[in-house]
C-alpha positions as CSV (number, residue, x, y, z in Angstrom):
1,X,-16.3,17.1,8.0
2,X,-18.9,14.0,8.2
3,X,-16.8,10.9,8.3
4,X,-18.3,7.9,7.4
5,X,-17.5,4.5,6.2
6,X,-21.0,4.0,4.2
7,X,-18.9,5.1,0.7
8,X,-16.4,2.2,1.6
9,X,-18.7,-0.4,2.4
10,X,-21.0,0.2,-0.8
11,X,-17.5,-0.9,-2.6
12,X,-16.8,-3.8,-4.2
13,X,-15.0,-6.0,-2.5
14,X,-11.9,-5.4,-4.3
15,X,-11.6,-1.7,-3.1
16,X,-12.0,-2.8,0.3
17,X,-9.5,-5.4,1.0
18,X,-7.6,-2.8,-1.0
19,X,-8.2,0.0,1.2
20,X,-7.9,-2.0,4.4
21,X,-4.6,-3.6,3.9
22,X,-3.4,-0.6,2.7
23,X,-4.3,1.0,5.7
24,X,-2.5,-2.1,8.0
25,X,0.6,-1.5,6.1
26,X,0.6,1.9,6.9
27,X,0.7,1.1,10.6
28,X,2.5,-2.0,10.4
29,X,5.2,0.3,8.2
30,X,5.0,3.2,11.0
31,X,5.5,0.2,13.7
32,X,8.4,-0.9,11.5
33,X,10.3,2.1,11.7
34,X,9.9,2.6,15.4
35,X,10.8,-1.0,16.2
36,X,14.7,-1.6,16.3
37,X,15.9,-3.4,13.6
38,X,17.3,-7.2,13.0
39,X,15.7,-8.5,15.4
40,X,13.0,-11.1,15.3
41,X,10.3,-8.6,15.2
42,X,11.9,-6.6,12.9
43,X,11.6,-9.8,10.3
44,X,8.0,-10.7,11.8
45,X,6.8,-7.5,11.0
46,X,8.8,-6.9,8.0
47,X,6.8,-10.4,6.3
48,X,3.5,-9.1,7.5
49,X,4.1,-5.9,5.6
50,X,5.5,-7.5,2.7
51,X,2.1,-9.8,2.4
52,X,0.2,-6.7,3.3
53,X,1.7,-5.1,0.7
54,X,1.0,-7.5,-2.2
55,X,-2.3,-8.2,-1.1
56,X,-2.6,-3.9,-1.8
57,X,-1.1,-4.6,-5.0
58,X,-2.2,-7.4,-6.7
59,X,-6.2,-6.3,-5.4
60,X,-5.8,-3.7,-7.6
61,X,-5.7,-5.4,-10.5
62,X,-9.2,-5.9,-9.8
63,X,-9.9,-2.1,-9.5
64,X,-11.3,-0.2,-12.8
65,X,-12.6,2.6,-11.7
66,X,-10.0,5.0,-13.7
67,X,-9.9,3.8,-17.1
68,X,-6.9,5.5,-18.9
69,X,-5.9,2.5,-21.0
70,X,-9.0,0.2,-21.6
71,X,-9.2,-1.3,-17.8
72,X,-5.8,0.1,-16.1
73,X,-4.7,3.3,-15.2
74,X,-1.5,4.5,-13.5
75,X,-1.9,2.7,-10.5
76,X,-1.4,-0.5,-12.3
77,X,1.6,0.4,-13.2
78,X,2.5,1.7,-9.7
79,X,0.6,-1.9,-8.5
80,X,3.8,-3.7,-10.6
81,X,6.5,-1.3,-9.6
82,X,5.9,-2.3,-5.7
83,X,5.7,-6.4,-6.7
84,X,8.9,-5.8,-8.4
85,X,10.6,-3.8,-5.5
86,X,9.2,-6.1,-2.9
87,X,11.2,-8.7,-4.7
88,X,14.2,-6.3,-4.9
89,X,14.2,-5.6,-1.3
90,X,13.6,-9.4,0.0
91,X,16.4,-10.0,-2.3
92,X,18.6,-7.5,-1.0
93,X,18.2,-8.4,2.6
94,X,18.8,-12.3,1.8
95,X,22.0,-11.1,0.2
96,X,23.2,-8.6,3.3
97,X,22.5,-5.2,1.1
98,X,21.0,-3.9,4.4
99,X,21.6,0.1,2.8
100,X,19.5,-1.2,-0.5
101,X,17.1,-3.0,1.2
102,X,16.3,0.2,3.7
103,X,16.2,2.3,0.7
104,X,14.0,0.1,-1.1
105,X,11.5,-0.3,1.6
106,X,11.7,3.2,2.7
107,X,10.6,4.5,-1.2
108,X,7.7,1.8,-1.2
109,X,6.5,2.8,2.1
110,X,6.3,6.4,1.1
111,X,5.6,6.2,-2.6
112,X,3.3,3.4,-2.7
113,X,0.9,4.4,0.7
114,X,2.3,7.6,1.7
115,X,2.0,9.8,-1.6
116,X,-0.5,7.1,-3.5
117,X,-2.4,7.4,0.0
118,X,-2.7,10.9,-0.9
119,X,-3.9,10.9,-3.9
120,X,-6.9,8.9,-2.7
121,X,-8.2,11.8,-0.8
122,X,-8.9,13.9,-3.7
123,X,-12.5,15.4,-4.3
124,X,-14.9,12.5,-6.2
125,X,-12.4,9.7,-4.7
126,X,-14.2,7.2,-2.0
127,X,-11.5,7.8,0.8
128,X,-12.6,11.6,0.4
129,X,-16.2,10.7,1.4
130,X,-15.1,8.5,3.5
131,X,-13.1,11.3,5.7
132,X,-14.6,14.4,4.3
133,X,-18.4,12.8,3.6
134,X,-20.0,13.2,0.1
């Protein structure tokens, strides 16, 4: 194993504002679910990873390095499913659906940076080299 964060920095800048608020939200998300819950902090933090989170999103819009379907791929798709449920959750929380809005947040945490995270480790990716070297 040769870390190194040469591979990031030679991306554009898209990828890395991408892959650095992605990896805030992971921490901010892990700080989330130790912190207790409707209290200040608990909203304080709960805005900053909502912002994180749509700056992960809507950066990838400018990401084309999968091309399935002319520019986009499935992460595009993913990228719109975690707008939407952002909403859904904010929505839910303004409204007192405290069980829909954990749920909601819970899935995009874990589907949108846990598994997605994932993904970005395999061989030929840039957070591979980045971890694993070239």
């Amino acid at each position: 194993m040769n870390p190194s964060f040469a591979p990031l920095l030679a991306a554009s800048p898209a990828i890395q504002i991408h892959a650095v608020l992605a990896l805030l939200a992971f921490v901010v998300g892990l700080a989330q679910f130790a912190a207790p819950k409707g209290t200040p902090l608990h909203r304080g933090l709960g805005w900053l990873w909502v912002i994180g989170m749509a700056v992960v999103a809507l950066s990838s819009f400018f990401i084309h390095e999968i091309r399935l379907w002319g520019a986009w791929s499935p992460i595009h798709i993913l990228s719109v499913w975690v707008l939407l449920m952002l909403v859904v959750a904010i929505h839910a929380a303004r409204h007192g659906a405290i069980g829909r809005h954990r749920k909601t947040m819970r899935g995009l945490f874990v589907g949108a940076l846990v598994i997605a995270g994932l993904f970005t480790l395999m061989p030929g990716r840039i957070m591979h080299a980045v971890l694993f070297g070239a």
